[in-house]
Every structure is written in structure tokens, then in C-alpha cells.
RODO-2510 file (C-alpha; in nm, 4 decimals, decimal comma):
residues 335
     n   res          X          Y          Z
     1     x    14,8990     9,6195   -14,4284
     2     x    14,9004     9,2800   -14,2107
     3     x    14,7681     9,3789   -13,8734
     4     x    14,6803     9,1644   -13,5700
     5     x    14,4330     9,1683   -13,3026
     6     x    14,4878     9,0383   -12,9204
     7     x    14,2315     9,0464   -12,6367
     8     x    14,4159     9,0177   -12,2940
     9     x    14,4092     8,9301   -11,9232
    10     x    14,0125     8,8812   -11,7409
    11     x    13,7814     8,9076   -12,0399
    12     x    13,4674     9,1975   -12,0112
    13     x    13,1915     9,3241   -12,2216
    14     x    13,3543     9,5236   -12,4698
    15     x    13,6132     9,3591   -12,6371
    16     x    13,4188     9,1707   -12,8952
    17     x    13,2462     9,4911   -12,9849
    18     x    13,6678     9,6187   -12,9735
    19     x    13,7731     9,3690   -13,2447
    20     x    13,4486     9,3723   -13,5018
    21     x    13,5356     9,7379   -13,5226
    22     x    13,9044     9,6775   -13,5748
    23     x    13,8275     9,4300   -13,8479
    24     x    13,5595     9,5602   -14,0269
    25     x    13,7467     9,9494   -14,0177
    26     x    14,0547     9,8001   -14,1492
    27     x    13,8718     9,5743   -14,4182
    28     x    13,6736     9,8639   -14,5582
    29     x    13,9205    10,1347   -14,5576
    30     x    14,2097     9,9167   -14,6886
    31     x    14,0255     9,6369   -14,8421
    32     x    14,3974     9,5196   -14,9300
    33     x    14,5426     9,4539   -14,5576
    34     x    14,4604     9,1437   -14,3396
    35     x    14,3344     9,1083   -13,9910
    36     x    14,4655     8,8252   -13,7844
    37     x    14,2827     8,7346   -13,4537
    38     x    14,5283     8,5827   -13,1892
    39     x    14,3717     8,3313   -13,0222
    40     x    14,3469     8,3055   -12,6149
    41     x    14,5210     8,5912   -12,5878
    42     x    14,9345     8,6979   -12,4673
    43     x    14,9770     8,2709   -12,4648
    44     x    14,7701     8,2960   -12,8186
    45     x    15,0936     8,5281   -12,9526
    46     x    15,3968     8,2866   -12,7986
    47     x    15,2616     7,9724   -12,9789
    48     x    15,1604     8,1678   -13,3223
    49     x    14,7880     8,0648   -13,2663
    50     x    14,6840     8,3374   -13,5419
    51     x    14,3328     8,3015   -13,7248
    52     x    14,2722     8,5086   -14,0628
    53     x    13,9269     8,7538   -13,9662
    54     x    13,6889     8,8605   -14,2231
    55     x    13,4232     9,0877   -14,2002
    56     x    13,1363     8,7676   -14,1702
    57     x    13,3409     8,6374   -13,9207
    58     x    13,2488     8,9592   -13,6773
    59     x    12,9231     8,9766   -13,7896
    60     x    12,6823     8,9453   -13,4751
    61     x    12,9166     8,9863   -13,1759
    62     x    12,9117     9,3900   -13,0618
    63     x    12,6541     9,2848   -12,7905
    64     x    12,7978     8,9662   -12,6867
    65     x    13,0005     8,9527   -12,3565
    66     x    13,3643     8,8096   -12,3247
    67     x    13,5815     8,7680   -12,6441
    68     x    13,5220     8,5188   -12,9176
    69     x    13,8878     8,5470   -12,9533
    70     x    13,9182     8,3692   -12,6501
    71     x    14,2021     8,4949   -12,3629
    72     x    14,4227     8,2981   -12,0761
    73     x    14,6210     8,4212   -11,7518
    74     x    15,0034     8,3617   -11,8602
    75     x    15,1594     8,4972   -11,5782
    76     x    15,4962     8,3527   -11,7807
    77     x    15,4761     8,6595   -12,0004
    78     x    15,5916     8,8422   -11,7276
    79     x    15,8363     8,6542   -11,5814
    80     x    16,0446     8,4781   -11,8802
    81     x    16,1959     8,7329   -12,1110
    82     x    16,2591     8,5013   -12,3831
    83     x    15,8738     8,4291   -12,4190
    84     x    15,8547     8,8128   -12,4983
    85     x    16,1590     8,7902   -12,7057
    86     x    15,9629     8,4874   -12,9114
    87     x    15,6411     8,6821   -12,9454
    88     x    15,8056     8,9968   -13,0865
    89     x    15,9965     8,7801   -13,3410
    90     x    15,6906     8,6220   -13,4468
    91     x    15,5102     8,9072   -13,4850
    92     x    15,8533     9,0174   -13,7029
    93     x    15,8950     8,7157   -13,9157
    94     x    15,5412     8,6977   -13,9954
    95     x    15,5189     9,0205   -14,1621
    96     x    15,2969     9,2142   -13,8989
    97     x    15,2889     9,5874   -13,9187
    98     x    15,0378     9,6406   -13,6434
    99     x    14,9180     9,4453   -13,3075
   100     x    14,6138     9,6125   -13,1590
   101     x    14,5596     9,4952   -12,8325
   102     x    14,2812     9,5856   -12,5749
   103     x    14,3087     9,4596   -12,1973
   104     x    14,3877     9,5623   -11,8438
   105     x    14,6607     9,6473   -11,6819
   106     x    14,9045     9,3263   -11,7368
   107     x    14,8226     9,4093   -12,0684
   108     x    14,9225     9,7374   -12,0932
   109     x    15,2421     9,6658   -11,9251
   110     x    15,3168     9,3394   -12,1686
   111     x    15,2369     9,5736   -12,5076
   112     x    15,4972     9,8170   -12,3208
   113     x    15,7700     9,5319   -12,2895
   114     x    15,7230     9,3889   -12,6245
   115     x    15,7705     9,7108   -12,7452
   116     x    16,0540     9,7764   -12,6059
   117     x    16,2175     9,4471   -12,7266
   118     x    16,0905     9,5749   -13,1340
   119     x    16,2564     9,8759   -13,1091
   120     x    16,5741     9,7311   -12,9757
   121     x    16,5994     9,4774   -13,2925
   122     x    16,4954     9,7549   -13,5271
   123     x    16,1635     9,5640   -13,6056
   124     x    15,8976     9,8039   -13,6991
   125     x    15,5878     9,6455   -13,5709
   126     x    15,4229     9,8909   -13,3749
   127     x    15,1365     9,8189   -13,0678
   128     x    14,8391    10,0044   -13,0092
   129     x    14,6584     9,9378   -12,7156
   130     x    14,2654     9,9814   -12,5492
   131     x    14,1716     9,9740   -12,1811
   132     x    13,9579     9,6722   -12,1015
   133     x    13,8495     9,5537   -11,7850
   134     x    13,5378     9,5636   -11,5250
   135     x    13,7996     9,6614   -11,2161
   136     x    13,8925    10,0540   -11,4059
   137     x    14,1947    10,0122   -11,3036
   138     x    14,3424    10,1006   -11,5962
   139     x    14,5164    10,4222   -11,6764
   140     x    14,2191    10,5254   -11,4615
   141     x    14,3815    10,8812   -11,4435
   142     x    14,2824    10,9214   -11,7896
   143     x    13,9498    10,7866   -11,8497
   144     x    13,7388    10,4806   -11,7419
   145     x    13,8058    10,1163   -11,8693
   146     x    13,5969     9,9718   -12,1683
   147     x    13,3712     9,7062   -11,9391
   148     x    13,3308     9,9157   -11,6235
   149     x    13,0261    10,0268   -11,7125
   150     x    12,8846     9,7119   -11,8305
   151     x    12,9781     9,5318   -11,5074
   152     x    12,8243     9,8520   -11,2997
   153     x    12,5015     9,7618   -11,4862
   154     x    12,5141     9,3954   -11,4027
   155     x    12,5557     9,4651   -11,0323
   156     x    12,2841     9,7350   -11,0172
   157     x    12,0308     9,4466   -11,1433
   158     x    12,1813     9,1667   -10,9303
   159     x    12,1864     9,4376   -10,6027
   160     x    11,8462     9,4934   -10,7055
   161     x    11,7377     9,1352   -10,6798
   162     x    11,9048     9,1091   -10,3241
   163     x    11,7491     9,4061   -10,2219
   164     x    11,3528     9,2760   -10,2685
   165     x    11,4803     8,9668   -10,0430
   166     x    11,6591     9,1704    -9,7600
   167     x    11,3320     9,3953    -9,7955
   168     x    11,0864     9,1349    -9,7585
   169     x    11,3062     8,9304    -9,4390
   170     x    11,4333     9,2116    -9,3115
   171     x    11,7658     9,0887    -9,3646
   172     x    12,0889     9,2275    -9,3681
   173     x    12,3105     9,1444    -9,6876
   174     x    12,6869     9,1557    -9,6956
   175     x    12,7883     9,1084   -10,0871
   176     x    13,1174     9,0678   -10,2620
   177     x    13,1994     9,2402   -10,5769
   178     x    13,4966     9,2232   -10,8311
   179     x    13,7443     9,4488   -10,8638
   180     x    14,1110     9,3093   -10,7913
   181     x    14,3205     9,5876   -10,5825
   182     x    14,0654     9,8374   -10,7204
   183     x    13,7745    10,0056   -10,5122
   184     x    13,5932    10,1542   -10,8501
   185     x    13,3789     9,8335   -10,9063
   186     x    13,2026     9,7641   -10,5926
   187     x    13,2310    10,1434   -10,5079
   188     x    13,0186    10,2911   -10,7976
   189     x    12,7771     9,9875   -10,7551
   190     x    12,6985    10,0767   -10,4320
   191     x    12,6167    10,4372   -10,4820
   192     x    12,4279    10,3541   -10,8077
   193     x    12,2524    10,0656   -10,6002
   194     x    12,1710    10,2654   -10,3078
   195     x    12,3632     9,9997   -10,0984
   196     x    12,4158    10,1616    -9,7030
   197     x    12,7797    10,0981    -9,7143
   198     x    13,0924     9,9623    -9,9266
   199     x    13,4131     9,8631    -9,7784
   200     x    13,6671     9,9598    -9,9736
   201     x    13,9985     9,7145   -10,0034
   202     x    14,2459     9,8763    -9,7645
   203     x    13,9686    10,0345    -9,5779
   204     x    13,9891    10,0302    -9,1781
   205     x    13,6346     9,9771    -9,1233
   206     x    13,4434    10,1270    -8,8139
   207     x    13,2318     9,7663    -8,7780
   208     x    13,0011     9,8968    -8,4590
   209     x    12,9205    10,2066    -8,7000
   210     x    12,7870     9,9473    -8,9928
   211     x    12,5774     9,7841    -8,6762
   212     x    12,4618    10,1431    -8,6166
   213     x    12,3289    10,1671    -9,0169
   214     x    12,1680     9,8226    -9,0233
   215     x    11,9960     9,9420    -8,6714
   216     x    11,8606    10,2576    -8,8389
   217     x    11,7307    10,0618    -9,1101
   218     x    11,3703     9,9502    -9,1222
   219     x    11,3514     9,6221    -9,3797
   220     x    11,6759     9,5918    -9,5430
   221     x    12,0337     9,6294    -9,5243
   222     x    12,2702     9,5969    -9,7993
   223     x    12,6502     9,6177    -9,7334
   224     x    12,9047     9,5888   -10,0633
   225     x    13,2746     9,4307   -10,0131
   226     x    13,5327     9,5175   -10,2597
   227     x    13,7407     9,1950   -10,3678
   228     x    14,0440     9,2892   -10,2028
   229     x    13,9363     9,3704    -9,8478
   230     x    14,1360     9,0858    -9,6315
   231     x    13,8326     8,9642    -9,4111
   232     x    13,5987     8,7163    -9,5776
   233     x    13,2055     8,7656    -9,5939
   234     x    13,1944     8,5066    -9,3167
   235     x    13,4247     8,6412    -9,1168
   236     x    13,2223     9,0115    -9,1629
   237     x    12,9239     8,8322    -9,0941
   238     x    13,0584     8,7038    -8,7918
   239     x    13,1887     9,0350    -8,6406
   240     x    12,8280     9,1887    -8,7063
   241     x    12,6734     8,9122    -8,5550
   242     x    12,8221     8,9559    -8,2023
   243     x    12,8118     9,3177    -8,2112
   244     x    12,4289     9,3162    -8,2894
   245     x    12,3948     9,0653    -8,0097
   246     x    12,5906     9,2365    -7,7534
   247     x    12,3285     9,5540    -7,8235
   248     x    12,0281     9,3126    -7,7785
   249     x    11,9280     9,2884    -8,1392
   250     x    11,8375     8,9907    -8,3154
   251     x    11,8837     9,0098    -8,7285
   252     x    11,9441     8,7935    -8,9934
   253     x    12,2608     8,8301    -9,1965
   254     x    12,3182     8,6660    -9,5269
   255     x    12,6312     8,7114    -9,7234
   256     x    12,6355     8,6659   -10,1541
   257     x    12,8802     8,6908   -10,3875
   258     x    12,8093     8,8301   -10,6968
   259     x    13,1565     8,8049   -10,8877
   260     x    13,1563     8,6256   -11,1832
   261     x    12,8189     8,7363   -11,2399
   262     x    12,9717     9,0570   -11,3004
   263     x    13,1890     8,9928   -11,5153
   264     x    12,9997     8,8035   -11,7857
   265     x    12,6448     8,9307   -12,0307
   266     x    12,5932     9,1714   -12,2819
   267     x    12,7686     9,4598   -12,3548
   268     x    12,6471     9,8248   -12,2064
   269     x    12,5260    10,0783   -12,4800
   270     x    12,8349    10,2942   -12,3426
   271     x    13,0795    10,0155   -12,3616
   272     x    12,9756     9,8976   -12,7166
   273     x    13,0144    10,2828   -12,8357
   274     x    13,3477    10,3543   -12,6690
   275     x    13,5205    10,0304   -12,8008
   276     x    13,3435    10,0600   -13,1621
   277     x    13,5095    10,4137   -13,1232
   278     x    13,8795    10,3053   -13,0421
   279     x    13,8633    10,0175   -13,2564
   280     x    13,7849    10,2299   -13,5480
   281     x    14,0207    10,5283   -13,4430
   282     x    14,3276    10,3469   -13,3712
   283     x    14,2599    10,1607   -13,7577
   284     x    14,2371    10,4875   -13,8771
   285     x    14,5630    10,6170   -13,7315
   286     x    14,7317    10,2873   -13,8198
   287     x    14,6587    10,3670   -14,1699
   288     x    14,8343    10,6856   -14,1040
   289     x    15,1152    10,5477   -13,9492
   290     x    15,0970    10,6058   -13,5948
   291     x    15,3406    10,5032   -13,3114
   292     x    15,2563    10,2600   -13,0705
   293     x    15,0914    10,4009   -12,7995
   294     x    14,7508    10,3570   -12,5294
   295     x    14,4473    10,5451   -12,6406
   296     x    14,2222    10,6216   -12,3274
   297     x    13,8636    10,5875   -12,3096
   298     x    13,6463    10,8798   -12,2676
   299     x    13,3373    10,9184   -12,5192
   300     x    13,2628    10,8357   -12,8980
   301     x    13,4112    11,1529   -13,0638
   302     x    13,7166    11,1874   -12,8561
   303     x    14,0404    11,2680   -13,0065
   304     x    14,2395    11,3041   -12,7248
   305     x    14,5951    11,2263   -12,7886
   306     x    14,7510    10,8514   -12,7396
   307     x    14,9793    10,8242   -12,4769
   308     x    15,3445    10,6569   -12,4823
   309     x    15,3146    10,3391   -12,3730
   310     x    15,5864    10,3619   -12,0956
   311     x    15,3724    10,6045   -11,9429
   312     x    15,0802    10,4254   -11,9798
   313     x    15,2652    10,0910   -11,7803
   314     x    15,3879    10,3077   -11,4901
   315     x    15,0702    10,2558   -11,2218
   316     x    15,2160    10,5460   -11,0314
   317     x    15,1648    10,7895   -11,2609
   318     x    14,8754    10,7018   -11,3994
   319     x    14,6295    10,4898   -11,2305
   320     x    14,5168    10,5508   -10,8596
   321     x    14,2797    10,2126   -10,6699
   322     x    14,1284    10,4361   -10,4177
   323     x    13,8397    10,6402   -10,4519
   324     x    13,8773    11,0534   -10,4827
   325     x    13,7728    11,1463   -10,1501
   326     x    13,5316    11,4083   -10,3243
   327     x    13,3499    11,0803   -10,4721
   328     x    13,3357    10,9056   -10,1336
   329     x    13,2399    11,2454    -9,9729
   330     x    12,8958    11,2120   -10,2790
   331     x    12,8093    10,8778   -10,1265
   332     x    12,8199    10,9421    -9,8144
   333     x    12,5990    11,2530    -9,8188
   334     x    12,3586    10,9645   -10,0513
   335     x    12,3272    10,7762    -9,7737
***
């Protein structure tokens, strides 16, 4: 079996830990087949930029952060059908019976149109495909994204580190996280930070009840932006500022963003099992001859059923970028 292996879109902890497990299951259960790594990901695939994996070549990288497959924004993809209808020739003419791909949800919805181009030519490559990003904003109905949790751990130490400073200047701290159109991100890291408030992105934020928090606080003040809210930090900052000062009080506001700090370092215990998992089962069903499809991310172990990957592109059905209200009902009684 000739099988391929594509990391896509914003690169996380994960995916590296994704493909050793694709390449060394497939090696050592069909020491016959052949792995190809595309290279810089969907743009990799249009311009054939393959590269033949062994099992030495993985050797080291479950813990590393990013992908040493390397990945690129091609917005093109999406927009020019004959760059899909290239890809899923190459992929046709090359021999390939499987592409496993894991990314988020620009991804998904690329495996879902190249699909839909091989079964229209009668080419029977087949896609299988692995949530990865930090934002969980894929399929998020379904499970949490391979990444999440290592990016949740990144901001917990990095919130940590702004906290001793607010703490010891009695500052207030307004800090941006990642998370696209998604809340999850700089949601969970403020509950699991202990930060006094998060702004969600389409959020219509009460700004003299935030001056009422930092009031109540004695040392420190931590406030968490998600990406996607429309005011910048300084502009946040600002609006505090004068509302503090029109109440007679006099503190210090500093704003940080934390972003691409986020994004990059090693690999989460959870993160490293779940992809090692999904690498390894989606191998396995290859080898049975499964249909493309998206396998969600739960837990090691889990056998839940792959879904069609038209279900798995349609956002509506499966995805949500707000919080459940029962979660933002938890942090709030945190506070």
C-alpha cells in the first residue's frame, strides 16, 4: 500500500507525534507499503513536493512542537478548483491509496473537496483525516482538537508568569490569546489560570463591571481577550483607564499578548497520546480498507466511529465557537 501523510493549516503540538505514529504503524504492520510525507502542507500536494518516510526518519519527534513536515496558508486551495482538481490527480497518477491528513478546519473542508473530486473520476484514493489545532474549533461537537490542550498548558505557565508581576505592582493585565473565531482557547485558559475575566469574541462586554472586579481586587488583576473580539488591548486599556479615573482610582494597566507563544513548545502528555492513538488507528483501518472519513478526538482507547467527511466540513452541524453557557455558568461561580 502507498500511503501519504499531510499536516495542514496553523501548525500545533501534536502533529509530529500524528505522523511518527502513522509511519511507524504502517511500516511495522505492512512492512511492504510506503509512507510519503508531503511537504508544507495543502501547497506541499499541488506541486508534488512528496518525501519517502522511514521509521529513523520519525525517530525523536513525538514531543517536539509544530510539524517537521513543514505546512503553509494556501488560501488558493479554496478558491481555484483546478488546484484541487491537480492535487487529486496527483495523488491518482502517483499510485496513492491513502492520504492521511491531520489539521483544522480548512483542512477538514479541503480533504472533503478533494474527495469529492476522487469519487467523481472513479479514483480510489481515499482521505482520512485528524483534528489539529490550538483554537478547538474543529468538529468541536465531537471531541476536542489534537493541540488544545497543549496550548491550554502553555498559557497556564505564561498567565502564571504575568500573574507574579500584576501581584507584585498591583497591576492590572489585559492579555490576548489565540483562538481565531473560537472562544475555547482563551476561555479554558482563563478558568484554568484563575484569570478574573475573559472576553469572549462576539461578547458585549459590561466594561464598568470589569472596573468593578479590578476594584475588588487587592494586588492583581488579570483580564484574558479572545483573538477575535473587535477592540484592541489598547483600545480596552483605554476604556478602563477613564472609567477607573472617573471613580477616583488610580491603577496601572498593562496589556500582553501571548499568541504565538501559544502556539509553539512541546507537546502535552494528552496531545502526544491522542494523536499516537489516531495515527495508529486510522493505519490500522486503512489496512482494512476503510472509507475516507474524520476520526474525532476523545481518549487513547476510543473507537468511536469515523464520521463522513461532508459532515465533518459542515460548521453548522458540527462545530459551535461559543462557549456552553453551563461552562461559562462554572467560571463564573470560580470567580
Amino acid at each position: 500500500m502507498k500511503c501519504a501523510v499531510l499536516t495542514g493549516g496553523g501548525d500545533c503540538p501534536g502533529m509530529n507525534a500524528f505522523v511518527r505514529a502513522v509511519v511507524r504503524t504502517l511500516l511495522n504492520l505492512s512492512p511492504e507499503s510506503t509512507v510519503w510525507g508531503v511537504l508544507d502542507g495543502w501547497y506541499g500536494l499541488v506541486h508534488g513536493h512528496f518525501r519517502l518516510l522511514s521509521k529513523r526518519d520519525v525517530s525523536g519527534i513525538v514531543m517536539l512542537g509544530g510539524t517537521i513536515l513543514g505546512t503553509m496558508r494556501f488560501p488558493e486551495f479554496e478558491t481555484q478548483p483546478e488546484l484541487r482538481e491537480r492535487a487529486a490527480r496527483l495523488l491518482h497518477e502517483q499510485g496513492f491509496d491513502y492520504l492521511f491528513v491531520i489539521g483544522g478546519n480548512g483542512s477538514v473542508k479541503a480533504s472533503y473537496a478533494l474527495e469529492r473530486i476522487l469519487r467523481e473520476r472513479g479514483w480510489n484514493v481515499r482521505i482520512l483525516v485528524a483534528p489539529g489545532s490550538i483554537d478547538n474549533d474543529v468538529c468541536n461537537n465531537l471531541g476536542t482538537s489534537i493541540g488544545f490542550y497543549s496550548a491550554l498548558e502553555r498559557s497556564l505557565e505564561l498567565l502564571s508568569w504575568i500573574r507574579d508581576t500584576a501581584s507584585s505592582h498591583r497591576r492590572i493585565y489585559i492579555v490576548r490569546s489565540m483562538g481565531r473565531d473560537s472562544a475555547y482557547l482563551a476561555f479554558y485558559a482563563g478558568i484554568i489560570a484563575g484569570a478574573e475575566y475573559v472576553i469572549r469574541p462576539r461578547e458585549n462586554v459590561d466594561f464598568e463591571h470589569l472596573a468593578d472586579i479590578a476594584m475588588h481586587r487587592d494586588r492583581d488583576t488579570i483580564f484574558v481577550v479572545s483573538e477575535a473580539y473587535p477592540k484592541s488591548l489598547a483600545e480596552i486599556r483605554q476604556i478602563l483607564e477613564q472609567i477607573l479615573r472617573q471613580r477616583g482610582v488610580e491603577r496601572e494597566i498593562r496589556t500582553v499578548d501571548m499568541s504565538y507563544f501559544q502556539r509553539g513548545g512541546k507537546a502535552s502528555v494528552t496531545d502526544i497520546l491522542r494523536a499516537s492513538w489516531l495515527g495508529y488507528r486510522m493505519v490500522r483501518d486503512a489496512l482494512r480498507g476503510a472509507e475516507s472519513g474524520f476520526y474525532t478526538a476523545f481518549a487513547i482507547g476510543d473507537e468511536r466511529a469515523p464520521i463522513p467527511l461532508e459532515l465533518a466540513a459542515d460548521d453548522e452541524q458540527t462545530s459551535h465557537l461559543d462557549i456552553p453557557p453551563e461552562i461559562i455558568a462554572m467560571a463564573r461561580a470560580l470567580r
